[in-house]
N, C-alpha and C positions, 0 to 999 in steps of 0.2 A: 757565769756571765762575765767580759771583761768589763774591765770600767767603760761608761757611757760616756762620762765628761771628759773631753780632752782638754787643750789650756785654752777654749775658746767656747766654752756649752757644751752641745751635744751636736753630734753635723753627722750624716751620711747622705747614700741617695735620695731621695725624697720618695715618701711610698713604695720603698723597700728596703733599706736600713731604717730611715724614718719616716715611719709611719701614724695615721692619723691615731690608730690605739696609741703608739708609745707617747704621741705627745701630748696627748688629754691623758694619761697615767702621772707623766712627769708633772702636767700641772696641777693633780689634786695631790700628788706628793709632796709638790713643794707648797704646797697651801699647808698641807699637815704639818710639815716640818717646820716650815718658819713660825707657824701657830705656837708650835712645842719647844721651839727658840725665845718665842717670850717679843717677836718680832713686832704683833699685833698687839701687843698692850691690854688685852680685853675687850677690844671694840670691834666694830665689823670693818674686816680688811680690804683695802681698795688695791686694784693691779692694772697698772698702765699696759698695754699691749698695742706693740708695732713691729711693722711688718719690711720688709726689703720688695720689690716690683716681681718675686718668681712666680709664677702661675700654682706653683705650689704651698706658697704663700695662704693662698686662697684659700685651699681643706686646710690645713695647717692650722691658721688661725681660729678656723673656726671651732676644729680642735681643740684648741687651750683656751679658747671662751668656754666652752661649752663644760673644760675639765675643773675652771676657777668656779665658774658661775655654780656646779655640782657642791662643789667644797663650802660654797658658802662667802665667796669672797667677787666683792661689785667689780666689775670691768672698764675701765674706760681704754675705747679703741680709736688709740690714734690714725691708725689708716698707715702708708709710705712713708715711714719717715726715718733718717740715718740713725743707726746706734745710737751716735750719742744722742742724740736728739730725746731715744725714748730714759737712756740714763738722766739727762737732764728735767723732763717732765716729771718722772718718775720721783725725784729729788725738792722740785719746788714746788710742785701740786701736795705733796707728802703723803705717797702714797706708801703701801707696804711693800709692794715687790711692784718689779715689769718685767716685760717678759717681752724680747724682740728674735723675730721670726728669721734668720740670716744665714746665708755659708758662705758671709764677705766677698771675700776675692776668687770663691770657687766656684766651679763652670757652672748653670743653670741647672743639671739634673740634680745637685744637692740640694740640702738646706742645714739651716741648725735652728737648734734652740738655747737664746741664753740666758738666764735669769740675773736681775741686779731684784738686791735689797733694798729695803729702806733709804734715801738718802740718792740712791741710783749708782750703789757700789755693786761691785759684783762679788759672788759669793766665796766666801772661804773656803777652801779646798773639804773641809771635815763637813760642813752646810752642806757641800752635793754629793761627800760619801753618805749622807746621812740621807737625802732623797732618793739616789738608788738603791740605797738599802731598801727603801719603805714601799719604793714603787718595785722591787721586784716581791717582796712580802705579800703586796697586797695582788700582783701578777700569776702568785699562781696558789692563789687562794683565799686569801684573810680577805674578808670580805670590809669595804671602806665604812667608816662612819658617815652617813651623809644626811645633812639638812634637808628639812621637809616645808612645805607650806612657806610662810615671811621669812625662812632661814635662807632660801637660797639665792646665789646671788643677782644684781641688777646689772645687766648689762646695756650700755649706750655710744655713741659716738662722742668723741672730743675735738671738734674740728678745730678750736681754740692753736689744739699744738700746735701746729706751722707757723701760724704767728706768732706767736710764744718764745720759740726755738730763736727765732729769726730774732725778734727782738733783744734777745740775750746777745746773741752773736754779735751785733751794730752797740751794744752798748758797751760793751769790755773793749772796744778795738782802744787802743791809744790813740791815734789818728786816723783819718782820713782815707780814700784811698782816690782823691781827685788826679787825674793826667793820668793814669796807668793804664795801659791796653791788657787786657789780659784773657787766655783762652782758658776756657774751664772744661773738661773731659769728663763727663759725669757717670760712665761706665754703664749707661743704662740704668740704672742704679736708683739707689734709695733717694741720693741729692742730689736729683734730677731737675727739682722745683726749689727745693730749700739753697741750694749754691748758688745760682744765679740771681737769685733774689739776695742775695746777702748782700752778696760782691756788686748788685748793683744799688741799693740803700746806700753803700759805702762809698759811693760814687765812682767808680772803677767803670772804663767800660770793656764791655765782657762781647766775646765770643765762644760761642756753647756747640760741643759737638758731644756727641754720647748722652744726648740728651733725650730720648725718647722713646723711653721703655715701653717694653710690650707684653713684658711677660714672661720672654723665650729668649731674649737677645741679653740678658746682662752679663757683665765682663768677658761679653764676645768679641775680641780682637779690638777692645781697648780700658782705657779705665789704666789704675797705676799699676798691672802686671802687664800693660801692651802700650808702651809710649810712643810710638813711631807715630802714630795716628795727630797725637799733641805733638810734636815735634813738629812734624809737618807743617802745622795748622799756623804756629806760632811763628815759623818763618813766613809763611806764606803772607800772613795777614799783620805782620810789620811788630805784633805784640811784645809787649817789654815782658812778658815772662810766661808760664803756662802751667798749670793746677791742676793734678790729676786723682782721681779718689778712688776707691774700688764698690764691690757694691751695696756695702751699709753703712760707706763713706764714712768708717772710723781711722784711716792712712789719708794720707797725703805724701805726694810726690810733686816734682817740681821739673821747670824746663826753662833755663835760660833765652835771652832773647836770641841766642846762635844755635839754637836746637838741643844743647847739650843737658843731659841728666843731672840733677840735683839730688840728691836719695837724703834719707832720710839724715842720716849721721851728719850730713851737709846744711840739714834744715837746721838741726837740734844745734847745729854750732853758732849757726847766727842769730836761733833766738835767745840760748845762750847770753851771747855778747849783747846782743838788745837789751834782755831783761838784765843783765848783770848793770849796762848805762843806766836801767829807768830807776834802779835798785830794788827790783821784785826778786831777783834770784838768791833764793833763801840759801847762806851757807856757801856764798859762792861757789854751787853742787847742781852737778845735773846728772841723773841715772842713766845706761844704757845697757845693754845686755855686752853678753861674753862673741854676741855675733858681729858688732858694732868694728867697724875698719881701723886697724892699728894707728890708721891716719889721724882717725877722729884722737884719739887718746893722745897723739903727739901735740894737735893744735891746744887742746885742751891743757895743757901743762906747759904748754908755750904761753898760754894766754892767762897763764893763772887760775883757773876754775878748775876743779876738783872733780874727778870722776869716781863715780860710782857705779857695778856691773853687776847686772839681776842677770836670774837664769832667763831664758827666750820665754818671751810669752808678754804682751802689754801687764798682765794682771800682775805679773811679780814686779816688774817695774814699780807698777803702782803700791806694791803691798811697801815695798822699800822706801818710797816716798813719803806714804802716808804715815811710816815708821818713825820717819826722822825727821819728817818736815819739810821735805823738799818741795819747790816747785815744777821744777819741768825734770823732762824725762822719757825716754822712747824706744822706737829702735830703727834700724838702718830699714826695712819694711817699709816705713813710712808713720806707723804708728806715734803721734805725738801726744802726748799727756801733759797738758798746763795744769793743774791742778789749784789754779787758784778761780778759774773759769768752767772747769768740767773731772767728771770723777772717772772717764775713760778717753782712750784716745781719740781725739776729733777732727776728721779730715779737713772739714769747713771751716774750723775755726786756726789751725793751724796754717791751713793758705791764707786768711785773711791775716792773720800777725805778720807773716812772711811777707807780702804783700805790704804791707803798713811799715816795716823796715826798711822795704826800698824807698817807698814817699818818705819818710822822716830822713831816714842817711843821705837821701842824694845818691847815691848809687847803684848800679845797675845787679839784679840778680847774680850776676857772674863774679861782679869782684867781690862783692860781700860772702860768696861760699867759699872764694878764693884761700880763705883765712884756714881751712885743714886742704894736704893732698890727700887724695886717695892712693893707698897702697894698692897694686895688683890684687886682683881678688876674685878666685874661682868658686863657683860654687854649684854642685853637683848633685841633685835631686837621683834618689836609686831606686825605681819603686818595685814592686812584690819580693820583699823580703820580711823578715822576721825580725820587726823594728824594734821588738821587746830584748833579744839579745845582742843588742850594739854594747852595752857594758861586762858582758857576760863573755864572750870570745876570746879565746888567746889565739886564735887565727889574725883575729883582728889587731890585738894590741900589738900584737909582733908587727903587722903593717904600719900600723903608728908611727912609734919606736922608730923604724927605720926611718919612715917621712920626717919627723920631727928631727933626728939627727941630721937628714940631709940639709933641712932648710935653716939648722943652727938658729941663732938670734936673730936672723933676718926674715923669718916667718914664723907662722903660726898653722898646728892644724884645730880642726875642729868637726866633731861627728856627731849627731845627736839625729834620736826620732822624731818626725814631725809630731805635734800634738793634734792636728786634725787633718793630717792626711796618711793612709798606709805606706809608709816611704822612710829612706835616710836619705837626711843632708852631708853630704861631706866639701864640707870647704878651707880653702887653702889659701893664705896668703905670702907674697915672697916679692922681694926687691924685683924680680923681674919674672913678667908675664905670661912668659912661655915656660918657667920652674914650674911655675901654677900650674897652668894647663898640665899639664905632667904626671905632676905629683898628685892633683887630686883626678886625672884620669885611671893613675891606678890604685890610689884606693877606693876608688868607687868600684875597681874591679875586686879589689878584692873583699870591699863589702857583699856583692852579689855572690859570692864565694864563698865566704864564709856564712852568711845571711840566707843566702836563698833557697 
């Protein structure tokens, strides 16, 4: 069997890679495993469980109730609510694990599963070698240990979290968010309910579109992998900026008051500089991955602040942070980790900081991103290929090799397998736009070539 977890849980189709067996297998797995981790302490284990708007959600969840509640370990079920939302509950309630039902930014027919620990961190890479080990052990034979009578667990509602969530969020802001127009994009999505209520506590006034899930419709033709839709909205409706999340609204993306794209590398620069003025920015350091825009790196050593570059994935980001101490840290995705307010990335709460920097600066979205360019930057999705031998090929390295001599010190390439989707990335960047286009037009050819 290959590995289940990729850098995000466990995600395929819904009720055919992931199915209602595997996800009541995985959560009495991980009930065992964190048991046998010393997680529980000796007491009886409590698990937060929440869920993103997919209709699949539904069996799903009831799934991994049904797989904790077997193990012995109480439920409390938050219902819709963002990632981090259930990381944060998960953390201040103190419970032992959670468990949120998501495949983010991926079309409706998927789903995942990801579990956070204690505290509402997510698990160490050897913690979910150690659950698939147990749950395919016990999948095709060893029969489980399971509590009988008063051992098994109680399951109930926890309607509290929304309010809960919510009031975390209004309470960390620095200031205010009174005068600001802003359109919030909620992708159909998890923070459908939780974002507009923040933003408007904050005093912000908000315009909502992608706001009215149904089941079937999240991250269909909007949310922060489809911005035209907020683009649009933000000119039309005269708004000083526009907040886009995807759909378990752990990214944030952005949109100036002229329609134009803010990503992420653009966010983390001016909160950066924010938190570096308020003096939160621990080490004058902010982390980002090896995908992050040459740009970002140049402003960043312009401005003095220190970079730091984790492999792709929020969760390495974060293991690097939590390493060293840093506060923020991210990726061009959108993905923002403040880590002194949340132990993953949080959409909501990353728009409202962003937001809070224009009211305290004085100035508008645009010039505050103004402070990194963006270097040209192609980037090239190759799917059914053989994502496992991208490091393995000399078909491929010899393509490299060549690319990277072409583009000398004035670019960069970059090839890696997606972590949760069957595909390579190959991206390129280069003083000018059309080398891009180019150069990762044919190594994408020639990944499919070598790869497929």
């Amino acid at each position: 069997m290959g590995r289940l977890f990729g850098t995000d849980g466990v995600r395929g189709v819904a009720n055919a890679d992931l199915t209602a067996e595997l996800a009541l297998g995985l959560s009495v797995a991980a009930a065992h495993v964190l048991a046998e981790a010393g997680t529980f302490e000796g007491h009886r284990p409590v698990a937060v469980v929440g869920r993103d708007p997919r209709a699949s959600g539904e069996f799903l969840e009831a799934a991994v109730v049904a797989g904790l509640a077997s193990a012995g370990v109480d439920v409390l079920k938050v219902g819709v609510l963002p990632t981090p939302a259930v990381a944060y509950l998960t953390g201040v309630l103190g419970a032992d694990l959670g468990v949120m039902l998501s495949a983010s930014h991926n079309a409706m027919p998927d789903n995942g599963v990801k579990f956070f620990a204690r505290g509402g961190h997510k698990l160490a890479d050897e913690l979910e070698d150690r659950i698939e080990s147990v749950y395919e052990e016990h999948r095709t034979g060893a029969p489980w240990d399971r509590p009988t009578g008063s051992g098994v667990g109680r399951v109930r509602s926890y309607s509290e979290g929304f309010d809960r969530y919510v009031a975390h969020l209004i309470a960390v802001l620095p200031n205010r968010l009174d005068g600001l127009k802003i359109v919030l994009d909620e992708a159909h999505g998890a923070a459908a309910r939780v974002s507009p209520e923040a933003f408007t506590r904050a005093g912000a006034e908000i315009v909502t579109i992608g706001a009215e899930p149904d089941g079937l419709n999240i991250n269909d033709g909007c949310g922060s992998t489809h911005l035209d839709k907020l683009k649009a909205a933000v000119i039309e409706h005269g708004a000083d900026l526009g907040i886009a999340h995807d759909g378990d609204a752990d990214r944030c993306l952005a949109v100036d008051h002229t329609g134009d794209e803010i990503d992420g590398d653009q966010i983390l620069a001016v909160l950066a500089l924010s938190m570096r003025e308020r003096g939160v920015l621990r080490s004058d350091t902010v982390v980002a991955t090896v995908m992050s825009n040459l740009g970002f790196k140049l402003a960043m050593e312009r401005e003095g602040i220190q970079l730091v570059q984790a492999a792709v994935g929020d969760r390495y980001v974060l293991e690097e942070m939590k390493q060293h101490g840093y506060a923020l840290g991210g990726e061009q995705s959108g993905h923002v980790i403040i880590l002194d307010h949340a132990t993953t990335g949080d959409g909501t709460l990353t728009g409202l900081m962003l937001a809070a920097r224009v009211v305290q600066s004085g100035r508008s979205l645009r010039e505050l991103a103004s402070v990194m360019e963006r270097l040209p930057q192609v980037l090239i999705n190759v799917p059914d290929v053989d994502r496992s031998r991208v490091g393995d090929s000399a078909e491929l390295a010899t393509a490299v090799g060549e690319a990277e001599r072409e583009l000398g010190s004035t670019g960069r390439v970059l090839l890696r397998p997606s972590g949760t989707e069957p595909l390579v990335r190959v991206m390129v960047e280069a003083a000018d736009i059309d080398q891009a286009r180019a150069v990762a037009g044919r190594l994408a050819d020639a990944v499919k070539s070598a790869l497929g």
